[in-house]
C-alpha positions as CSV (number, residue, x, y, z in Angstrom):
1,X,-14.1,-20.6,-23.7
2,X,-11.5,-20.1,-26.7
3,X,-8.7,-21.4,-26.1
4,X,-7.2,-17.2,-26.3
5,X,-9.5,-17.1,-23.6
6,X,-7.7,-19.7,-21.8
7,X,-4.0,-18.4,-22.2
8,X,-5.4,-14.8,-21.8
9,X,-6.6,-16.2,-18.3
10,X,-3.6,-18.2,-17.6
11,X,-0.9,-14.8,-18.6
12,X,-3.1,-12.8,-15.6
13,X,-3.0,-15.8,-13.3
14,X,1.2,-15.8,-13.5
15,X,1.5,-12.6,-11.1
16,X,-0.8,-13.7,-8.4
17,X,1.2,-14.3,-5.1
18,X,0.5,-18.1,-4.5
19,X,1.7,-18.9,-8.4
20,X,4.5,-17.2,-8.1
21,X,5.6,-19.4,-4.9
22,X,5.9,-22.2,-7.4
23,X,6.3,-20.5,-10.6
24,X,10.2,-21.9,-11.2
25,X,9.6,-24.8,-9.5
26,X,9.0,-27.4,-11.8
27,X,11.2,-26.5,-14.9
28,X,14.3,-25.7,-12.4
29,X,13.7,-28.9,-10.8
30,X,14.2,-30.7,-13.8
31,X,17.1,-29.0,-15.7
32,X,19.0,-29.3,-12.4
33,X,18.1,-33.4,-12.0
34,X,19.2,-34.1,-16.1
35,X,22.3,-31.8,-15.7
36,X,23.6,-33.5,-13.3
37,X,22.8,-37.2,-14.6
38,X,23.8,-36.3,-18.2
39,X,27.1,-35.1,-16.0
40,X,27.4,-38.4,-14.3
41,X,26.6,-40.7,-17.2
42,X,27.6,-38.6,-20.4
43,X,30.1,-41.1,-21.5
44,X,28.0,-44.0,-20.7
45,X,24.8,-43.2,-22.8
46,X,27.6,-41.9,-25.7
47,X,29.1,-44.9,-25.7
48,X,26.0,-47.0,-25.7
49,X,24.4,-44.8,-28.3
50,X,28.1,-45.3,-30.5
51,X,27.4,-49.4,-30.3
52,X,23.8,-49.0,-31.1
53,X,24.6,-47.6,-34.3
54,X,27.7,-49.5,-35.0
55,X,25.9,-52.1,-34.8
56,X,24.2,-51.6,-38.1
57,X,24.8,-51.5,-41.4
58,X,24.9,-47.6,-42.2
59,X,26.8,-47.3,-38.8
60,X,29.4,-49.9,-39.9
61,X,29.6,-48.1,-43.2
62,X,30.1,-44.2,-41.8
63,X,32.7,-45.7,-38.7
64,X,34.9,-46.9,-41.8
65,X,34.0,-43.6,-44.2
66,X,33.0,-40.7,-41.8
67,X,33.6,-41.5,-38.2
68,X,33.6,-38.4,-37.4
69,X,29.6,-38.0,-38.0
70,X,29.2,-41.1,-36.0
71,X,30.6,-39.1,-33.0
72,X,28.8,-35.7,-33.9
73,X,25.4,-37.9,-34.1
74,X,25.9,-39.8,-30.8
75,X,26.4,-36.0,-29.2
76,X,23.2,-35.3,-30.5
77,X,21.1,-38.4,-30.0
78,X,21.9,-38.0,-26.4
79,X,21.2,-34.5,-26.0
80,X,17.6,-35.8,-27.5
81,X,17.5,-38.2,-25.7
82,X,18.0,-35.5,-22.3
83,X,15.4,-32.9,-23.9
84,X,12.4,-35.2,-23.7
85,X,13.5,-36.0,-20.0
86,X,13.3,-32.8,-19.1
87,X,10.1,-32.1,-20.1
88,X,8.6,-35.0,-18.8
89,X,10.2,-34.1,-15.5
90,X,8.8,-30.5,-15.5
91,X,4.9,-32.0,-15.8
92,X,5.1,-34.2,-13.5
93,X,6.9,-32.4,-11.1
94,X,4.1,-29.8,-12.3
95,X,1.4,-32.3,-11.7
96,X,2.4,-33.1,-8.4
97,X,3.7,-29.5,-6.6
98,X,2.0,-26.7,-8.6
99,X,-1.5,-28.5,-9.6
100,X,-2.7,-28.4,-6.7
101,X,-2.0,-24.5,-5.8
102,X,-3.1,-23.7,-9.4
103,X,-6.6,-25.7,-9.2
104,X,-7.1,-23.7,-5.9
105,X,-6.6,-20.2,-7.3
106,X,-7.8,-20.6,-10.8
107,X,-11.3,-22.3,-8.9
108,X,-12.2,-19.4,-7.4
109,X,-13.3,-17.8,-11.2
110,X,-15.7,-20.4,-10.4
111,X,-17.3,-19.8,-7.7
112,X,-20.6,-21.7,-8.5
113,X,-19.1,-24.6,-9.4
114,X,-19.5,-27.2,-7.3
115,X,-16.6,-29.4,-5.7
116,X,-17.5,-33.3,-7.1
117,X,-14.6,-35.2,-6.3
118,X,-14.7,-37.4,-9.1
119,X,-10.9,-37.9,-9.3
120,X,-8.1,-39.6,-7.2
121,X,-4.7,-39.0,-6.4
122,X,-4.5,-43.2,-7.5
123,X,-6.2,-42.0,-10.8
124,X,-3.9,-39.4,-11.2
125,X,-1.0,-41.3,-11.1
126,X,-2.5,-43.9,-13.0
127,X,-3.2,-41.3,-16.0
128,X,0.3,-39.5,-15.8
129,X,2.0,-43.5,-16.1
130,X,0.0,-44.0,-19.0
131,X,0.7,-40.6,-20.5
132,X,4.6,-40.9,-20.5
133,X,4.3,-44.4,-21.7
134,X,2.6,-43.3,-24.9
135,X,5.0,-39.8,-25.0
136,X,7.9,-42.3,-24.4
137,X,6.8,-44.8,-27.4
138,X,5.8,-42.2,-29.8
139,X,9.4,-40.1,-29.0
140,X,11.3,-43.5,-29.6
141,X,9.5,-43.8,-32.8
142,X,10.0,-40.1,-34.2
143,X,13.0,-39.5,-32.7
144,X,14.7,-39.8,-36.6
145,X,12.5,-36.9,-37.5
146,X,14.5,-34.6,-34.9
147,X,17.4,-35.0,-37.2
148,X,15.5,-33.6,-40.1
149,X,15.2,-29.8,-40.5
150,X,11.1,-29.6,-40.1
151,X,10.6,-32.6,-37.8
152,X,12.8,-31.1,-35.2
153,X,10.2,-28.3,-34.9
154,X,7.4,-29.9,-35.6
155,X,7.5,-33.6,-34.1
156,X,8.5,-32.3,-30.7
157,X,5.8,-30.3,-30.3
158,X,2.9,-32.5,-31.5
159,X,4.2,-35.4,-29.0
160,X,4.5,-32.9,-26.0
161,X,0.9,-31.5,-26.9
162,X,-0.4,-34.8,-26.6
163,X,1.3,-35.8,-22.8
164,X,0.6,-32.0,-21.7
165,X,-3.1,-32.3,-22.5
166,X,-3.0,-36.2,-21.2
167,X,-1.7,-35.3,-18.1
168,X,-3.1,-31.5,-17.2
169,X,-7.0,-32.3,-18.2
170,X,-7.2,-34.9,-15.8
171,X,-5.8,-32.8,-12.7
172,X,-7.6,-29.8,-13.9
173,X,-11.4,-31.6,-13.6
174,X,-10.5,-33.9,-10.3
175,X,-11.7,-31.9,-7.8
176,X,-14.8,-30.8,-9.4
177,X,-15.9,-33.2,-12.1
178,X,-17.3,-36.3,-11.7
179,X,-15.8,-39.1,-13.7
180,X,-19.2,-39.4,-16.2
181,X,-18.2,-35.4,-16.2
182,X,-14.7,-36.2,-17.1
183,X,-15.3,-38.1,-19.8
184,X,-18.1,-36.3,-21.4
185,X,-16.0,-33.0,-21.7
186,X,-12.3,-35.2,-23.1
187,X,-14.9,-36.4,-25.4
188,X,-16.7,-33.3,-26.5
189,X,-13.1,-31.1,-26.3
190,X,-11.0,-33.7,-27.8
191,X,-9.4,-31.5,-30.7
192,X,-9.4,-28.1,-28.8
193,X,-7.5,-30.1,-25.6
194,X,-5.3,-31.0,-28.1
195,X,-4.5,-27.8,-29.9
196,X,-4.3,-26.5,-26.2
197,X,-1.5,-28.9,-25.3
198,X,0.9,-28.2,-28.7
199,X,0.3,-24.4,-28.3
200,X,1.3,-24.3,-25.0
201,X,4.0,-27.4,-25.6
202,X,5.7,-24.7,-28.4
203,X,6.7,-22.9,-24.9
204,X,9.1,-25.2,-24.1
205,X,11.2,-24.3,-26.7
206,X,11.4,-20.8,-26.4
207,X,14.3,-20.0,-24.1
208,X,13.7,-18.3,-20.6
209,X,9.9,-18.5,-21.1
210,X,10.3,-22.5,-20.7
211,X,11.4,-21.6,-17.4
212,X,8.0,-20.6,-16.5
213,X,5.6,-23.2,-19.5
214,X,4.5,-25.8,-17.2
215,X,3.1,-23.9,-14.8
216,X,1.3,-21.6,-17.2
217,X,0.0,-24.6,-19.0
218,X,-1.3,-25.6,-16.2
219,X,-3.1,-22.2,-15.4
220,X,-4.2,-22.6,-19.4
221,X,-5.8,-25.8,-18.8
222,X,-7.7,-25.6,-15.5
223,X,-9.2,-22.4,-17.0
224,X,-10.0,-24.4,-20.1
225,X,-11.3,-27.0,-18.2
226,X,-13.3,-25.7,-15.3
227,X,-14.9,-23.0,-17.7
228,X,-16.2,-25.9,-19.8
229,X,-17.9,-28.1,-16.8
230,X,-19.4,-24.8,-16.0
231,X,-21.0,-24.4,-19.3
232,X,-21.8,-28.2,-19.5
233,X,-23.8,-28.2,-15.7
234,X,-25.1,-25.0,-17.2
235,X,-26.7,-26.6,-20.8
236,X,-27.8,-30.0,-18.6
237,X,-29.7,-27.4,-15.9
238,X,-31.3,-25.8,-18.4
239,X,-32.7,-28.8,-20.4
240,X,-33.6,-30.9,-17.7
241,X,-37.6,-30.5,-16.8
């Protein structure tokens, strides 16, 4: 399956009645949990944003020169600082609430394929810790880019591609793949599970169709990802003697 195929798939799957149930879910979820802590603890994460730069040189430097862009990039730093939180928020919320209902409805495109069980819920968890630990370094360390005309549309979106694809493959293939399964097809569909996550990821920008991205990612990936096992049981049937 292309990945078109997949977001073509994913599109029709947003108006069936059991997606819709939790089509809002995640995203409203998490702008309503990071509005109200960025409420609660605005001047707090300023303020400890203002000493962290302070505290070096070019900070010392602007707070005597231009302290006024000391203040305007504290304001932003933690507004980056929220963004991030959001989206990680939305998967997992996603990951927990809507995978489930998605796996069920997008399966049934399937019908032939068999139910393997190779994943856990302990897995899944596992994968999703490991996932936002990697997001989490790799947003520390390109945050700087975000204050830079092309990195703030291009970093965001590489980094979110890579914890939406870390997160939705494993999810999509636990009920039916087994883990030898698993890994064969991250393996094989490294690069398109990647370009499926930033495309996908660039959703989360738009506004008022954000409202609605993780769940559609997931529809994108379990169609990716089931329609590949298929085709991989298929290939192995066919060559075995």
């Amino acid at each position: 399956m292309t990945l078109l195929e997949a977001l073509s798939r994913a599109f029709r799957d947003l108006a069936r009645p059991r997606i819709l149930a939790v089509l809002f879910v995640p995203m409203a979820a998490a702008i309503v949990l990071w509005s109200v802590l960025l409420w609660l603890f605005w001047q707090p994460w300023r303020a400890g944003l203002r000493t962290f730069i302070d505290s070096s040189a070019i900070g010392a430097w602007l707070e005597t020169h231009a302290d006024w862009l000391v203040s305007g990039t504290t304001a932003v730093l933690t507004i980056g600082m929220v963004l991030p939180a959001i989206f990680i928020t939305a998967v997992v919320v996603t990951e927990l609430v809507a995978m489930p209902v998605i796996v069920s409805v997008v399966a049934r495109a399937y019908p032939q394929l068999d139910r393997r069980g190779g994943g856990t819920a302990g897995g899944s968890l596992a994968n999703a810790a490991a996932g936002v630990l990697v997001f989490a370094a790799l947003w520390m360390v390109t945050l700087p880019l975000w204050l830079t005309g092309v990195g703030a549309l291009i970093v965001p979106a590489l980094t979110s591609g890579y914890l939406t694809q870390r997160l939705f493959r494993y999810d999509a293939l636990a009920e039916h793949a087994t883990g030898e399964e698993y890994r064969f097809i991250v393996r094989r569909m490294k690069g398109s599970l990647y370009a499926l996550g930033v495309l996908v990821a660039l959703l989360y920008y738009v506004p008022l169709v954000n409202l609605v991205a993780p769940v559609f990612a997931g529809l994108a990936f379990t169609h990716f990802s089931l329609r590949e096992l298929e085709r991989m049981r298929a290939d192995r049937s066919q060559n075995t003697p």
